[in-house]
N, CA, C and O atoms as CSV, one atom per row, in Angstrom:
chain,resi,resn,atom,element,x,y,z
A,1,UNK,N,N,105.111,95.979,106.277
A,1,UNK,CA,C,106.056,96.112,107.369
A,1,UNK,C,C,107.454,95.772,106.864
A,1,UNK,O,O,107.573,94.794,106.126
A,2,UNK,N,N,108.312,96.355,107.133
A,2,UNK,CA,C,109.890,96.172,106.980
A,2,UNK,C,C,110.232,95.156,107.741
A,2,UNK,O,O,110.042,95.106,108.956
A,3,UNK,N,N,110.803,94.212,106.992
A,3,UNK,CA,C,111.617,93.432,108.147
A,3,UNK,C,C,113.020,93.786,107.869
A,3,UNK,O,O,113.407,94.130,106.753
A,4,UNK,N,N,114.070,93.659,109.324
A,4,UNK,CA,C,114.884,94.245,109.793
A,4,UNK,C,C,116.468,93.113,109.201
A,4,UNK,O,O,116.434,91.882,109.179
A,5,UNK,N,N,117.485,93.827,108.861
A,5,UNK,CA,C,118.267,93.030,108.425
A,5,UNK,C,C,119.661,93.753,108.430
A,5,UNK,O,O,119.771,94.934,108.099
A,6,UNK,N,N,120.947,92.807,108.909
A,6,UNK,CA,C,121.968,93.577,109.025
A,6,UNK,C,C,122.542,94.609,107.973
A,6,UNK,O,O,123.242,95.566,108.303
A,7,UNK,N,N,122.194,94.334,106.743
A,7,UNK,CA,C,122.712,95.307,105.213
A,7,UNK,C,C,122.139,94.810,104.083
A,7,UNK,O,O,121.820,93.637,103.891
A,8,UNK,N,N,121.994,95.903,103.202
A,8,UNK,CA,C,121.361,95.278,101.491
A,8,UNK,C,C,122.606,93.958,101.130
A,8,UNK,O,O,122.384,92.982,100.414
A,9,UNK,N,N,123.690,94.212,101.720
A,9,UNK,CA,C,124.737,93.357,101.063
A,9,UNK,C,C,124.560,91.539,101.770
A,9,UNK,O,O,124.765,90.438,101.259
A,10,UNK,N,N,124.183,91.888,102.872
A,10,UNK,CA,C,123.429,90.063,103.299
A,10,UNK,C,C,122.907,89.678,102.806
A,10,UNK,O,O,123.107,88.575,102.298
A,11,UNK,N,N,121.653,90.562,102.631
A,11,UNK,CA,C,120.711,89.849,101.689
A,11,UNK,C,C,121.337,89.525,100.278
A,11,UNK,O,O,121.096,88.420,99.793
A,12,UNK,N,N,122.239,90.547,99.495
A,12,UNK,CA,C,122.839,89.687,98.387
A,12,UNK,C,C,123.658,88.874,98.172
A,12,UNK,O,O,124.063,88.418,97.103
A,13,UNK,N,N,123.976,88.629,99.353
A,13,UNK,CA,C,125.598,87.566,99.321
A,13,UNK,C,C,124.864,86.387,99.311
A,13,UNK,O,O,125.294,85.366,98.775
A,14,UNK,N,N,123.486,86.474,100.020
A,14,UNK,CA,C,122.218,85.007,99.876
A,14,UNK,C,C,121.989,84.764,98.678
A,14,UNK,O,O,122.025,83.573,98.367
A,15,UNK,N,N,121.719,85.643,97.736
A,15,UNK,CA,C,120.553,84.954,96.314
A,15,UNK,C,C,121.019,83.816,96.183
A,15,UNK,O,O,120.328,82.879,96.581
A,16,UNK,N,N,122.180,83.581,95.653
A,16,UNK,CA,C,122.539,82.558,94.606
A,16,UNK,C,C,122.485,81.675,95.636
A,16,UNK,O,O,121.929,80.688,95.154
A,17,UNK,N,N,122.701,81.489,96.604
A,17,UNK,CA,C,122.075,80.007,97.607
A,17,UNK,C,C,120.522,80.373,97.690
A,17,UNK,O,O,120.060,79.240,97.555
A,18,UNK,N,N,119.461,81.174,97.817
A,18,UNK,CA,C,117.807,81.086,97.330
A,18,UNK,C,C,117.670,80.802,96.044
A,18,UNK,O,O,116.658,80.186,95.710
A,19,UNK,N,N,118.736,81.214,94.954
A,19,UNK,CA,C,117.900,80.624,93.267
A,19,UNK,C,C,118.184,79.225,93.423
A,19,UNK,O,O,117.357,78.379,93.081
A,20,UNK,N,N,119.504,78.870,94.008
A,20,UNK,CA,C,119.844,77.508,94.005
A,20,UNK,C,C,118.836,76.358,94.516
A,20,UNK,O,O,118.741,75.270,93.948
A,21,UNK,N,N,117.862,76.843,96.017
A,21,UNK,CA,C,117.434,76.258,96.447
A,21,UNK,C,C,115.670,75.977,96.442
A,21,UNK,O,O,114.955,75.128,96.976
A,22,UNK,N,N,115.435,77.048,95.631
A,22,UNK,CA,C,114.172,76.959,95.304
A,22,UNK,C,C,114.207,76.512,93.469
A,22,UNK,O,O,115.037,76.798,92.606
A,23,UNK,N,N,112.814,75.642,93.390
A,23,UNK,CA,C,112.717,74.996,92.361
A,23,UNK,C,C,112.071,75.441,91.007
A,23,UNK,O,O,111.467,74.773,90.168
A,24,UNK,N,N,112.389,76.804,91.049
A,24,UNK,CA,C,111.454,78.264,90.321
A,24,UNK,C,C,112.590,78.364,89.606
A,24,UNK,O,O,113.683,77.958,90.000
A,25,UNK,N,N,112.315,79.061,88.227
A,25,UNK,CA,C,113.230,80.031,87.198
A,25,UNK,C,C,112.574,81.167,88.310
A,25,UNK,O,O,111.410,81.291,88.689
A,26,UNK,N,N,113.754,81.908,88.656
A,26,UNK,CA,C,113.289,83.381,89.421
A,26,UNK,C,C,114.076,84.576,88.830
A,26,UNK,O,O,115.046,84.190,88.176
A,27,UNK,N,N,113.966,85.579,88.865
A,27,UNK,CA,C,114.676,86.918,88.210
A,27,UNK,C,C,114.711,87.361,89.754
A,27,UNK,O,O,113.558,87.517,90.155
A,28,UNK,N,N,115.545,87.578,90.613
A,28,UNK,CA,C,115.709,88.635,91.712
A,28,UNK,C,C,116.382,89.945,91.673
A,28,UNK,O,O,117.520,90.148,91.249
A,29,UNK,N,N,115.455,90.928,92.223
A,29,UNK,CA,C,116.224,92.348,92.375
A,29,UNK,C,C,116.353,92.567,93.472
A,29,UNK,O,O,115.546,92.011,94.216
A,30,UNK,N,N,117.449,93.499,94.125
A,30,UNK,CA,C,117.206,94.344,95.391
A,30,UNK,C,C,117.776,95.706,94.922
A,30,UNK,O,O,118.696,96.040,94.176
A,31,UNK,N,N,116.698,96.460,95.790
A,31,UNK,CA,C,116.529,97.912,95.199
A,31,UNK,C,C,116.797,98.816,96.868
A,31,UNK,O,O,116.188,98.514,97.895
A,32,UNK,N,N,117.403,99.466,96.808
A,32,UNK,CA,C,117.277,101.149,98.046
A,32,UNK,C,C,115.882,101.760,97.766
A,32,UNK,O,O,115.208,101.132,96.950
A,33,UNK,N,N,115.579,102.373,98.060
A,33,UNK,CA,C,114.511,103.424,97.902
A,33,UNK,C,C,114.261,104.136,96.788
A,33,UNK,O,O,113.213,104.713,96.495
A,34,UNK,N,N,115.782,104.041,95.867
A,34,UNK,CA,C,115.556,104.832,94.652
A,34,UNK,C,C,116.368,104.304,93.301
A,34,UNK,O,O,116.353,104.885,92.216
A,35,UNK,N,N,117.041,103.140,93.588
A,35,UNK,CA,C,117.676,102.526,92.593
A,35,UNK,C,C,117.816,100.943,93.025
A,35,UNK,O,O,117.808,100.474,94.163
A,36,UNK,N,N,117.957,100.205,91.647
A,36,UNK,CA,C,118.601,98.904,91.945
A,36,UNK,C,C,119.560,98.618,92.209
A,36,UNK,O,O,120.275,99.184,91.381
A,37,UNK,N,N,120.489,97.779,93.205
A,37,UNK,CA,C,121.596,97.809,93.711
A,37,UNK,C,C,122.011,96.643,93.312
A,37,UNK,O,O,123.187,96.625,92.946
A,38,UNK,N,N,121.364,95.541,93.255
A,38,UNK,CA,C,121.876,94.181,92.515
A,38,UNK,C,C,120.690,93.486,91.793
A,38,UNK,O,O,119.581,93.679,92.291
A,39,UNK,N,N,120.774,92.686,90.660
A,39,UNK,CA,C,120.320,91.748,89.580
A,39,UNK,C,C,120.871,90.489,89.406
A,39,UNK,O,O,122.057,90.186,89.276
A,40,UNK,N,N,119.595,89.586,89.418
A,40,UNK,CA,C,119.972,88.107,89.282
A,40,UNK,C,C,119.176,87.792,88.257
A,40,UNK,O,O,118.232,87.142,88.707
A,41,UNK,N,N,119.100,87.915,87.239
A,41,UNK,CA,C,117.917,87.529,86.337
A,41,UNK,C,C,117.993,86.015,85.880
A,41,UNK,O,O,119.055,85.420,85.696
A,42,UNK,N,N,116.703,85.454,85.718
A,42,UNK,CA,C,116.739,84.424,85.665
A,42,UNK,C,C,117.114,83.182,84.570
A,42,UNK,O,O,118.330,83.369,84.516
A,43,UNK,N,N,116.919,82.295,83.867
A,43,UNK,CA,C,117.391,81.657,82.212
A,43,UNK,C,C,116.026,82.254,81.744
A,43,UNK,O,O,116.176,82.603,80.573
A,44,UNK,N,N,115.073,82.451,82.065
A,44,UNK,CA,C,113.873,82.317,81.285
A,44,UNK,C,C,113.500,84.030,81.198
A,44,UNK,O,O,112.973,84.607,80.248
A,45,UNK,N,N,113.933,84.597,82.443
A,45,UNK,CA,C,113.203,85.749,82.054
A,45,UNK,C,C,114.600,86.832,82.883
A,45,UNK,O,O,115.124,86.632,83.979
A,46,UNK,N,N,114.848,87.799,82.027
A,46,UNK,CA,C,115.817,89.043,82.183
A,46,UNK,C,C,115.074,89.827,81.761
A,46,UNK,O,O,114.608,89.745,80.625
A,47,UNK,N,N,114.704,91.105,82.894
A,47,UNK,CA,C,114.495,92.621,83.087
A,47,UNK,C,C,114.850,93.358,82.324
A,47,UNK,O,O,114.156,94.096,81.624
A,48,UNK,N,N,116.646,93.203,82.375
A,48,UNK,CA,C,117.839,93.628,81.758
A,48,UNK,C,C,117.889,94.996,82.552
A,48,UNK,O,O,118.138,96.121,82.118
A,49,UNK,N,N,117.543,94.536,83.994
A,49,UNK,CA,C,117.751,95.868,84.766
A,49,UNK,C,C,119.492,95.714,85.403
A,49,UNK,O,O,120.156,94.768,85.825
A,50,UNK,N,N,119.725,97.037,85.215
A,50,UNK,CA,C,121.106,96.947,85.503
A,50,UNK,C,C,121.189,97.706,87.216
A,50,UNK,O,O,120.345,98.375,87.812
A,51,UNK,N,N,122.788,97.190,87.696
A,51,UNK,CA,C,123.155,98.222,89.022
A,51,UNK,C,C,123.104,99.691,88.595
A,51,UNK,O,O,123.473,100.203,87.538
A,52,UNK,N,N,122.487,100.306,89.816
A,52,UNK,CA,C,122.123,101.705,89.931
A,52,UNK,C,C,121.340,102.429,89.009
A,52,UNK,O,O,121.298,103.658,88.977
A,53,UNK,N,N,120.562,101.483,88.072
A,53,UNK,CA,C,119.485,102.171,87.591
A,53,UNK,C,C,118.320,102.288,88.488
A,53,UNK,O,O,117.794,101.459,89.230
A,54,UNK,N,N,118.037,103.566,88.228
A,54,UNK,CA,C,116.485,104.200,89.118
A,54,UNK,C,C,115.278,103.513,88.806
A,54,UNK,O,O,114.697,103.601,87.724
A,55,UNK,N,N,114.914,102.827,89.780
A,55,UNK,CA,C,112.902,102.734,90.135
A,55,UNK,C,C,112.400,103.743,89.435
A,55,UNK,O,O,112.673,104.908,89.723
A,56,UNK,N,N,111.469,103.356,88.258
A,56,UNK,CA,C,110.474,104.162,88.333
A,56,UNK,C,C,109.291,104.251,89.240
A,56,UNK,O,O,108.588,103.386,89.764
A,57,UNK,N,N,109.282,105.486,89.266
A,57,UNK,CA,C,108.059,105.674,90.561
A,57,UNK,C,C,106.464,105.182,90.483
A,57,UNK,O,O,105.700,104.885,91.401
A,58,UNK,N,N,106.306,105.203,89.406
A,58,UNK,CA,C,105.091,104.384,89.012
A,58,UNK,C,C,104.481,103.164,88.615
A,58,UNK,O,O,103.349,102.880,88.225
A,59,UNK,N,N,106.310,102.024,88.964
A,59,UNK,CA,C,106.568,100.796,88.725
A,59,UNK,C,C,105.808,100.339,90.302
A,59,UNK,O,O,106.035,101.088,91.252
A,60,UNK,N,N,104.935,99.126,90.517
A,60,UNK,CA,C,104.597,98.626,91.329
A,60,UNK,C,C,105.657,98.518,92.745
A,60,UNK,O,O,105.311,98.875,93.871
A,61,UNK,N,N,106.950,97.967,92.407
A,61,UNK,CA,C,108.107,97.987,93.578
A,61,UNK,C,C,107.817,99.062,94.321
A,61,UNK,O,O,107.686,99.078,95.545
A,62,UNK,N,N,107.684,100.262,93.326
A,62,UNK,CA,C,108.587,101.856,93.904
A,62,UNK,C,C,107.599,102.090,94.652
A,62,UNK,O,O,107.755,102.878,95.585
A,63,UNK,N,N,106.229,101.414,94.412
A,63,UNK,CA,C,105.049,101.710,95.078
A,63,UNK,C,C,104.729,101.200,96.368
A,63,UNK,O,O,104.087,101.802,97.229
A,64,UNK,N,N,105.426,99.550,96.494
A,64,UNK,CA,C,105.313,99.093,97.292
A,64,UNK,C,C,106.488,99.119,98.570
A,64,UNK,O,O,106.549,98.611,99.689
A,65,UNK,N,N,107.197,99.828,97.907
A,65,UNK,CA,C,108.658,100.688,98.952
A,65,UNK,C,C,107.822,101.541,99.914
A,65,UNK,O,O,107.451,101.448,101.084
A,66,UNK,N,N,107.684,102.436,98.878
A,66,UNK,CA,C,106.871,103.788,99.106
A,66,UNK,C,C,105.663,103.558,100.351
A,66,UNK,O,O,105.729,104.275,101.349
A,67,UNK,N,N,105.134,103.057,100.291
A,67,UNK,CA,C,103.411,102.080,101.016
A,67,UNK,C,C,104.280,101.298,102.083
A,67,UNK,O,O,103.444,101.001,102.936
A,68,UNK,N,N,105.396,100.846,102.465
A,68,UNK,CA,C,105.881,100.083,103.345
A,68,UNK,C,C,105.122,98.671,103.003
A,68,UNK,O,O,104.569,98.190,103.991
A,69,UNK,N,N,105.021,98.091,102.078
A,69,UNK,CA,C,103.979,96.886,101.873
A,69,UNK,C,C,104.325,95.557,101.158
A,69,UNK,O,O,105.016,95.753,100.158
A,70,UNK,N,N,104.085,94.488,101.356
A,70,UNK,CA,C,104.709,93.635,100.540
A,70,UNK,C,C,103.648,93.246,99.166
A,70,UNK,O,O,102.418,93.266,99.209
A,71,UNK,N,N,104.207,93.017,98.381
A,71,UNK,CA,C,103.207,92.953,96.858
A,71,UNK,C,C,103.495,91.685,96.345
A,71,UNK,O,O,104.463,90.954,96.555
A,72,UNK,N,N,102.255,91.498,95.461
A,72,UNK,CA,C,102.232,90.392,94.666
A,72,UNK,C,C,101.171,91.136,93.417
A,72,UNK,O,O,99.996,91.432,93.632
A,73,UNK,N,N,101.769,91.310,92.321
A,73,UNK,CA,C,101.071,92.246,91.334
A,73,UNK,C,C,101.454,91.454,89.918
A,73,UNK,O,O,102.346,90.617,89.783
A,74,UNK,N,N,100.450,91.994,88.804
A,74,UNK,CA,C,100.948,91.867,87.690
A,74,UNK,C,C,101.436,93.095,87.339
A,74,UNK,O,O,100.870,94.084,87.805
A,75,UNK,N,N,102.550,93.255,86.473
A,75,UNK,CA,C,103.688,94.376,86.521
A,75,UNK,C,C,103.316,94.484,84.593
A,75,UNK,O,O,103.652,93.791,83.633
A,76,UNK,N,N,102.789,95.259,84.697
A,76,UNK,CA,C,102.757,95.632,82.993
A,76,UNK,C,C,103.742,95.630,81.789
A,76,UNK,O,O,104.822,95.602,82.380
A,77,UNK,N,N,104.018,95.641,80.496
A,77,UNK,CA,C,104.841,95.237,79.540
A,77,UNK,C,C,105.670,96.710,79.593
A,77,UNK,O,O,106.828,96.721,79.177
A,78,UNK,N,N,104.966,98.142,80.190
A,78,UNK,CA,C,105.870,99.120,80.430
A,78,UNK,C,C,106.496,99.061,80.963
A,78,UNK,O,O,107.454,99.511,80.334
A,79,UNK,N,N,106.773,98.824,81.760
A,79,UNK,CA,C,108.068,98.821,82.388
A,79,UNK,C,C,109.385,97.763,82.067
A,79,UNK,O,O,110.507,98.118,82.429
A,80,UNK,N,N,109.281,97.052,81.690
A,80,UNK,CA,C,110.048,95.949,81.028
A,80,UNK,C,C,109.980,94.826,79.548
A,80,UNK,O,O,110.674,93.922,79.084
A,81,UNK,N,N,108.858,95.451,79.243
A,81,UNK,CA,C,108.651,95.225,77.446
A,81,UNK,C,C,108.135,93.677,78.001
A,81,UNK,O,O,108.609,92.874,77.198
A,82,UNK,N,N,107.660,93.229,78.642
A,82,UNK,CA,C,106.671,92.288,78.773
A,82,UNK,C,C,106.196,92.038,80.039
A,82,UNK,O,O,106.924,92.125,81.027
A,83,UNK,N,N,104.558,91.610,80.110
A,83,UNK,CA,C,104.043,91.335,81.408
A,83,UNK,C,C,104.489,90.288,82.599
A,83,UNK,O,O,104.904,89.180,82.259
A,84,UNK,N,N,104.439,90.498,83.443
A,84,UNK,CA,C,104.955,89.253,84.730
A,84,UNK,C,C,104.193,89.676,85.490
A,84,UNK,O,O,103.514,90.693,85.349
A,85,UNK,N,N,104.227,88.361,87.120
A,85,UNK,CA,C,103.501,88.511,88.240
A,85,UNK,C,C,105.136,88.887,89.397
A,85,UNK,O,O,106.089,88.114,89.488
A,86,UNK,N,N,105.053,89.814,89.895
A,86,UNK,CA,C,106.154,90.753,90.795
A,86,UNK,C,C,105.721,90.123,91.788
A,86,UNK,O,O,104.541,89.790,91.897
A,87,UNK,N,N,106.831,89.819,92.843
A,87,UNK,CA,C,106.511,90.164,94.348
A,87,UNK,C,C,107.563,90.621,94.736
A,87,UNK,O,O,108.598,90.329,94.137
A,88,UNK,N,N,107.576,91.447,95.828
A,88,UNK,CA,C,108.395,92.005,96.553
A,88,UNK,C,C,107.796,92.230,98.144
A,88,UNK,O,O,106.616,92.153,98.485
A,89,UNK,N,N,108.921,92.517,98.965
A,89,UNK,CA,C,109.135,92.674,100.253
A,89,UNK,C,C,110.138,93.597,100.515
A,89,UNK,O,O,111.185,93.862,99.924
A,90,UNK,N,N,109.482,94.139,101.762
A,90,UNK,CA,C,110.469,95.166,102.120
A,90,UNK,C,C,111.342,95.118,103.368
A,90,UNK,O,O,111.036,94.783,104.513
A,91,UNK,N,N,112.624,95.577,102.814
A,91,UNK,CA,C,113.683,94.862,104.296
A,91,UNK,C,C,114.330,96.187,104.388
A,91,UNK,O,O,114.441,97.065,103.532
A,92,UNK,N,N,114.742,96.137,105.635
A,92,UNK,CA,C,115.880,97.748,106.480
A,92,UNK,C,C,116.401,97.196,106.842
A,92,UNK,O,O,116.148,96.096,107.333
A,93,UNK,N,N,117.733,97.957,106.709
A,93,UNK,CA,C,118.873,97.607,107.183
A,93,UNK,C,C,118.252,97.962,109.194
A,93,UNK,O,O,117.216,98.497,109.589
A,94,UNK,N,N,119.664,97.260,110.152
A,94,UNK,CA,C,119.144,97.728,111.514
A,94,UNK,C,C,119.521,99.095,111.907
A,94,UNK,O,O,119.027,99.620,112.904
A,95,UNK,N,N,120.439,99.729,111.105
A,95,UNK,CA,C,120.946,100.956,111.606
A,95,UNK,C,C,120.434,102.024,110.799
A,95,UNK,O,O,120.742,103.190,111.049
């Protein structure tokens, strides 16, 4: 399920008060439907995904966009030259 939110840009003006406040090394992305729009990567672990590079479609995210679904996956060394555990959630803007 989507949860509902005034713009992709709220949610990014937040990270750096969520990395701050949680007690995790975290890497955060937020992605549109077909590209990444912002990157926070973390000290321990960088993607090295940049703004407006494209989702691959066969990357777990693009899947879990796609599915309307929230995930918790292991994300293979293809897509980013080493393995991790992903989660993501999916948010819409209200308009």
């Amino acid at each position: 399920m989507f949860h509902k939110v005034e713009s992709l840009e709220s949610i990014i003006s937040i990270i750096p008060i969520i990395k701050a406040s949680i007690p995790a090394d975290l890497s955060i992305a937020v992605c549109d439907m077909e590209k990444f729009v912002a990157y926070f990567p973390s000290e321990d672990i960088n993607l090295n995904i940049k703004t407006g590079q494209t989702l691959n479609p066969k990357e777990p995210l693009a899947v879990a966009l796609r599915e309307n679904r929230s995930l918790r996956e292991d994300v293979s060394a293809d897509f980013y030259g080493f393995e991790f555990t992903g989660t993501a959630n999916s948010i819409q803007d209200k308009h």
